[in-house]
C-alpha positions in Angstrom: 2.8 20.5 9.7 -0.2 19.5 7.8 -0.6 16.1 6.5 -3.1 14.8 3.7 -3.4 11.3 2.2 -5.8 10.6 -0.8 -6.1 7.5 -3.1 -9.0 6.6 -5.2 -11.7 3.8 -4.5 -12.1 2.3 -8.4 -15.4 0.9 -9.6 -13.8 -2.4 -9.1 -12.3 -2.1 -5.7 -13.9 -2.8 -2.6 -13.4 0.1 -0.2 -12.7 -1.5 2.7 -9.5 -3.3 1.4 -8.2 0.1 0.0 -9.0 1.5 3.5 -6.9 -1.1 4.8 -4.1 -0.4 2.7 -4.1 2.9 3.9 -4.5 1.8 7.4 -1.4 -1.1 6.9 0.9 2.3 6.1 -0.6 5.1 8.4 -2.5 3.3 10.7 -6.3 3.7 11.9 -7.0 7.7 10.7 -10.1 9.8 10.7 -11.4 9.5 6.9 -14.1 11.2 4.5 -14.9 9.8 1.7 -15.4 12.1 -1.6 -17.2 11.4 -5.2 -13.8 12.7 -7.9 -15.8 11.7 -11.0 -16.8 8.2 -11.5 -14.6 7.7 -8.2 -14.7 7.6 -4.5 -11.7 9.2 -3.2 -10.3 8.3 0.8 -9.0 11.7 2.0 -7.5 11.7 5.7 -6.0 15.4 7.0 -3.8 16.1 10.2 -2.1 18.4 11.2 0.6 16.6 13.0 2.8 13.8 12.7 1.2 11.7 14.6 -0.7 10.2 11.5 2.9 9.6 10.0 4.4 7.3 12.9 3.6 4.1 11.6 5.0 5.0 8.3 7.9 6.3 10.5 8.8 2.6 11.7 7.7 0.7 8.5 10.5 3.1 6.8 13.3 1.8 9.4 12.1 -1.7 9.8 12.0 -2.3 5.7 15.8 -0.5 5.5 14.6 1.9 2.7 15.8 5.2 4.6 18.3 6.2 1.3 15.7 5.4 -1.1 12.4 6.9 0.6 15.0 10.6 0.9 15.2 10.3 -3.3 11.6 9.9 -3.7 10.6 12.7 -1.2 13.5 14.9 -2.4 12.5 14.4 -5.8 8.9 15.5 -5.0 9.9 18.6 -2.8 8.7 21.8 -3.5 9.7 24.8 -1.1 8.2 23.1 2.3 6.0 20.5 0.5 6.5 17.1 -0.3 4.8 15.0 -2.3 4.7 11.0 -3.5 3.0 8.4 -4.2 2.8 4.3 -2.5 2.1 1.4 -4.4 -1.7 0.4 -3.6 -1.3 -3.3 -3.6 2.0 -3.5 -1.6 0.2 -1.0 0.7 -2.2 -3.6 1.0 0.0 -6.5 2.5 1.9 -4.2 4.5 5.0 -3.3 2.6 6.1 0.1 1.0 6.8 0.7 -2.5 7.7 4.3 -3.8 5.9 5.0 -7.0 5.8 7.4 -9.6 1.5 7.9 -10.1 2.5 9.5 -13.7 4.1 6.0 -14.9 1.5 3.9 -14.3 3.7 1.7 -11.7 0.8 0.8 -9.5 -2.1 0.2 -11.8 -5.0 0.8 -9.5 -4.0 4.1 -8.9 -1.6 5.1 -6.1 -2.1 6.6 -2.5 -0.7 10.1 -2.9 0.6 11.9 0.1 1.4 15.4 0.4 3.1 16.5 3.3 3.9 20.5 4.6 6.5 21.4 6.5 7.6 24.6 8.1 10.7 23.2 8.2 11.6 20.8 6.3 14.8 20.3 6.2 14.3 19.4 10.0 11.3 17.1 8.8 13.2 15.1 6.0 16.0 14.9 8.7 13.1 13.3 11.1 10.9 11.4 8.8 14.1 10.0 6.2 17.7 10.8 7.3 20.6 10.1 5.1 22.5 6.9 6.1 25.6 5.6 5.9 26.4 1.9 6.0 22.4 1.6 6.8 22.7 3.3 9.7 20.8 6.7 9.7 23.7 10.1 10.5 22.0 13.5 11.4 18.8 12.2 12.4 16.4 14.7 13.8 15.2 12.9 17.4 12.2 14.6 17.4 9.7 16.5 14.7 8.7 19.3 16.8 7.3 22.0 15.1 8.7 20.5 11.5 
């Protein structure tokens, strides 16, 4: 599995606020820092899920499991998945799914790209399908996703 979050620093942004948006989602990562442009741009890599855990159990204690599945179902391609988080909400420590080409989260978004080498197992893990908000099929474990 191979992880990678990136979201842009804007002139008028102070860094360390959109490093702790990042950090209120995925908690404290290894970071560089790139120039995209007139931007700085956060890019944190692993290649595990451990960098996914807090995201994990912000998913499950916000009760968004069915609607986190539609937005990385609708960003799947063959074993990747990609979608974007609302910056601000990021910020205060909630998630909110965003589409980055509608202009939903007008600072730019943090985009996250996830590869699976299986991933039906990883969707299963990361967002299972519920019924009555209770999650059915749930992978226990990521493994080798």
């Amino acid at each position: 599995m191979k992880v990678l979050i990136k979201v842009e620093v804007r002139p008028t942004e102070d860094r360390n606020k959109v490093l702790q948006a990042v950090y209120n989602i995925f908690g404290e990562q290894r970071y560089k820092i790139e120039q995209v442009g007139d931007f700085e741009e956060i890019v944190i890599e692993c290649d595990d899920y451990s960098c996914l855990m807090k995201f994990y159990n912000l998913l499950r204690k916000e009760r968004i499991l069915d609607s986190a599945r539609q937005y990385l179902l609708r960003g799947r391609t063959l074993n990747t998945f990609t979608f974007f988080l609302n910056k601000q909400a990021a910020y205060v420590g909630h998630l909110s799914f965003c589409s980055y080409e509608y202009g939903e989260s007008p600072l730019g978004s943090i985009t996250v790209i996830i590869e699976a080498s299986s991933p039906e197992s990883f969707l299963n893990w990361l967002t299972p399908a519920t019924v009555n908000g209770k999650p059915v099929n749930e992978e226990s474990d990521p493994g080798d996703c």
